[in-house]
N, C-alpha and C positions, 0 to 999 in steps of 0.2 A: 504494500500500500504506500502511496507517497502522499504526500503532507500536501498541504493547500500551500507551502513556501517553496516548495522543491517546486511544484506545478506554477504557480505565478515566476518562480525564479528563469524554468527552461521554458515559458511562455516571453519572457522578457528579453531571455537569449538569444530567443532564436527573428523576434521582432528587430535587435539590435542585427544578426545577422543577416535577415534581409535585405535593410538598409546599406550594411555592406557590402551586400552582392552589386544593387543598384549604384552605388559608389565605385565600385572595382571594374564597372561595365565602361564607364568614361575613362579610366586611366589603361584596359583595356586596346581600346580606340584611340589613344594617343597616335601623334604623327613620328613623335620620338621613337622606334624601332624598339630600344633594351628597354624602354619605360612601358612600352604596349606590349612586349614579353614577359617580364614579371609580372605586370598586370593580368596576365593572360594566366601566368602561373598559379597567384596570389587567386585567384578568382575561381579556376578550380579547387583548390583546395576550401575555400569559404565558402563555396557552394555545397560541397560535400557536407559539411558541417551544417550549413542552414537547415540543406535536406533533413539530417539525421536531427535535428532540434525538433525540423516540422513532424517528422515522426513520431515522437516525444510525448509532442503537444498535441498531437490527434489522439494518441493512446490517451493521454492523461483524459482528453476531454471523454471520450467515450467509457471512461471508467468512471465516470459523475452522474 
């Protein structure tokens, strides 16, 4: 069972992590080549993470 703070906590998490996907999509698209590479990099990985938050937080809600 997870607590109403765990659940508000990876609800919060994963709202912060979308925001950074959206963030990572413009540095991304940069015209700078190495700067649109890591952004490219950076952004798979924070993707992955948002995913498994958004996971989380559908479990979490269907278990209420």
């Amino acid at each position: 069972m997870i607590s109403n703070a765990d659940k508000e906590n990876v609800q919060k998490a994963h709202e912060i992590a979308t925001q950074l996907v959206d963030e990572l999509k413009g540095v991304a698209c940069s015209k700078n080549a190495l700067l649109a590479e890591l952004g490219v990099d950076i952004l798979r990985s924070v993707t992955e993470i948002e995913q498994k938050l958004k996971r989380i937080s559908l479990a979490n809600q269907s278990e209420s």
